[in-house]
C-alpha positions as CSV (number, residue, x, y, z in Angstrom):
1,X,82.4,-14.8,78.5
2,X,83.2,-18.1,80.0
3,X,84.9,-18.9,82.9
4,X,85.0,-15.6,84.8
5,X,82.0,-16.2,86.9
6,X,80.6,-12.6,86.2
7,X,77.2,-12.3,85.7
8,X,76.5,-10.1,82.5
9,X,74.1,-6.9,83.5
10,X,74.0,-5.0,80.3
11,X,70.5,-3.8,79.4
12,X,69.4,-3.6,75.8
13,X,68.2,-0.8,74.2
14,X,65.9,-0.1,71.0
15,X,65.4,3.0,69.2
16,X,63.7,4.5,66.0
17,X,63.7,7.2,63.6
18,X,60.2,8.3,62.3
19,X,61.7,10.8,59.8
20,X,64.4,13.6,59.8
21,X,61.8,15.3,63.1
22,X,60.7,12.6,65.3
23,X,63.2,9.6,66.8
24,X,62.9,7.9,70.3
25,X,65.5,5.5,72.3
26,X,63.9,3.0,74.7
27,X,65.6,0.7,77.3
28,X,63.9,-1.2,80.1
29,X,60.6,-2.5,80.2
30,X,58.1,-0.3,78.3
31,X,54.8,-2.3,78.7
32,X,51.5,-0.3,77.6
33,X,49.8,-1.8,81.0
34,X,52.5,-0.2,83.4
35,X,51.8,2.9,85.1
36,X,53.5,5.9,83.1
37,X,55.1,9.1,84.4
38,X,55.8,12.0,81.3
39,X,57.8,14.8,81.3
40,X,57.6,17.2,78.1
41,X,59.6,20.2,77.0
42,X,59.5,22.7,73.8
43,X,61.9,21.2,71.2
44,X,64.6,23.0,69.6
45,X,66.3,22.4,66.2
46,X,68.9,20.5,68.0
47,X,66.1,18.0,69.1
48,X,65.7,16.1,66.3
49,X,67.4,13.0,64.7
50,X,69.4,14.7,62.0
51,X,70.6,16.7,64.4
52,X,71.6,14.4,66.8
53,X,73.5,12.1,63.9
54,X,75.2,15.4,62.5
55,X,76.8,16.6,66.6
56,X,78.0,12.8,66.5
57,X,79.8,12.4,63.2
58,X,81.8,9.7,63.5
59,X,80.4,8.2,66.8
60,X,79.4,5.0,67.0
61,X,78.6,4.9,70.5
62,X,75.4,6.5,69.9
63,X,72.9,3.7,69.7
64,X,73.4,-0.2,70.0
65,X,73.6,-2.4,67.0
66,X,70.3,-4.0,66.7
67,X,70.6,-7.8,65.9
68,X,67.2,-9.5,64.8
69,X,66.7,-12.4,67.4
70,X,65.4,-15.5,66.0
71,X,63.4,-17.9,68.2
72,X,62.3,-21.7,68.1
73,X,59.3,-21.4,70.1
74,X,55.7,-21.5,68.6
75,X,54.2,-17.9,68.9
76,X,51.6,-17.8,72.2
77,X,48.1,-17.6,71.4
78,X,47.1,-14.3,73.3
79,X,44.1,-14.6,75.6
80,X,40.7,-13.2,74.2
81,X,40.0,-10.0,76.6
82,X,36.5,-8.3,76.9
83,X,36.7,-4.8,75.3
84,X,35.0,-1.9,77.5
85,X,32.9,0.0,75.5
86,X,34.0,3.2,73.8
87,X,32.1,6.1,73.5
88,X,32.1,6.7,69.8
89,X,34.9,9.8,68.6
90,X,33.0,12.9,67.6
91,X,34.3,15.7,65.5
92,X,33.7,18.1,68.5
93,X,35.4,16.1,71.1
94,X,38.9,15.9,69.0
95,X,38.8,19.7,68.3
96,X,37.8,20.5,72.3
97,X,41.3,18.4,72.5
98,X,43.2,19.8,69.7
99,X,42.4,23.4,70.8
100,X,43.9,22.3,74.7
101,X,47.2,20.5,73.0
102,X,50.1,23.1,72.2
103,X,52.6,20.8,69.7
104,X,55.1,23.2,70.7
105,X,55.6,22.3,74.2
106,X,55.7,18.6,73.4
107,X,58.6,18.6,71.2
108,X,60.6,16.6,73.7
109,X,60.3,14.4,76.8
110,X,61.1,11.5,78.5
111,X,58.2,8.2,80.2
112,X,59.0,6.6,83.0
113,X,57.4,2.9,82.8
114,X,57.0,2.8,87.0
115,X,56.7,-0.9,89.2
116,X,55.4,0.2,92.1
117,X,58.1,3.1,93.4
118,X,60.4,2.1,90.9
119,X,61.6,3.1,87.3
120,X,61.5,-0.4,85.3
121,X,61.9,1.2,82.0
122,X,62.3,4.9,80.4
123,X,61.2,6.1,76.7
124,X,63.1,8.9,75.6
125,X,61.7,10.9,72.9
126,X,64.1,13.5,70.9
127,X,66.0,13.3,73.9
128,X,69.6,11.4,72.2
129,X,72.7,10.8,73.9
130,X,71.6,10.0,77.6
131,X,71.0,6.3,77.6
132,X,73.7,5.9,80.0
133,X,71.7,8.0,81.8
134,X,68.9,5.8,82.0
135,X,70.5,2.8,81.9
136,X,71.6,3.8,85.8
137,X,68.5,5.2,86.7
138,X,67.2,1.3,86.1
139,X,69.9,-0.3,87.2
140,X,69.6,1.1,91.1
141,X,66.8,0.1,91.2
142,X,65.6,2.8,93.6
143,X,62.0,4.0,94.7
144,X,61.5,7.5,93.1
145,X,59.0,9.8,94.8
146,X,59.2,12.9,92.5
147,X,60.0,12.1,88.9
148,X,60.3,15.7,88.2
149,X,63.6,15.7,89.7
150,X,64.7,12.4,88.1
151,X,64.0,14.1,85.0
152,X,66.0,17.1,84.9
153,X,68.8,14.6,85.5
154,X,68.0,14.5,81.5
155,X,68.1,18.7,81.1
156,X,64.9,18.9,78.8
157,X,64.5,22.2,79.6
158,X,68.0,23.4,78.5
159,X,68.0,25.1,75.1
């Protein structure tokens, strides 16, 4: 760590389990204001976080160890924004959307937080063992055109 005059390029990940179904691994910057780029794909069993832990029995190179960080600084006070008005949420407008939505084919995907051309941060959702992956895909730094092809670098269509 000291002395070597390397600079240290390792990005952090986080990740989460929201039950035995549902688990996502993040890395990069995943800001809500960025634009996003989605890719979806009908889950399997396999695609699920019990799965995942029972192929890797033993493996602890799955996820990183998560450290809480502790900080000195006083929190920011965030700056008051004006709220655009929403229309108000009627019953028939979420059943117009729930009857467009199949669940089935959104089992699985992986967002691409985008900077301009290029991928500054990926979520992958029940999509496990390819944070190498995108920890390369942000580390080039490249311009993507067609995310389509950047995502079947993660094979969400393979069964």
């Amino acid at each position: 760590m000291t002395g070597l005059q390397k600079t240290y390029v390792h990005q952090s990940m986080f990740w989460s389990d929201l039950g035995p179904e549902v688990g996502y691994e993040a890395i990069g910057v995943c800001d809500s204001q960025l634009p996003t780029v989605a890719v979806w794909a009908k889950a399997t069993a396999q695609d699920t976080p019990a799965a995942a832990a029972a192929s890797a029995q033993g493996d602890n190179t799955l996820r990183s160890d998560t450290e809480e960080e502790v900080s000195d600084e006083k929190p920011k006070k965030k700056k008051k924004s004006k709220k655009a008005k929403k229309e108000p949420v009627t019953k028939e407008l979420v059943q117009d959307a729930e009857k467009k939505v199949d669940p089935e084919n959104y089992g699985k995907g992986v967002v691409f937080y985008m900077r301009e051309k290029k991928v500054v941060g990926i979520l992958l959702w029940n999509v496990f063992h390819r944070m190498p992956l995108a920890r390369r895909i942000i580390a080039d730094a490249e311009d993507h055109e067609d995310l389509g092809e950047l995502a079947k670098k993660f094979r969400l269509h393979e069964e």
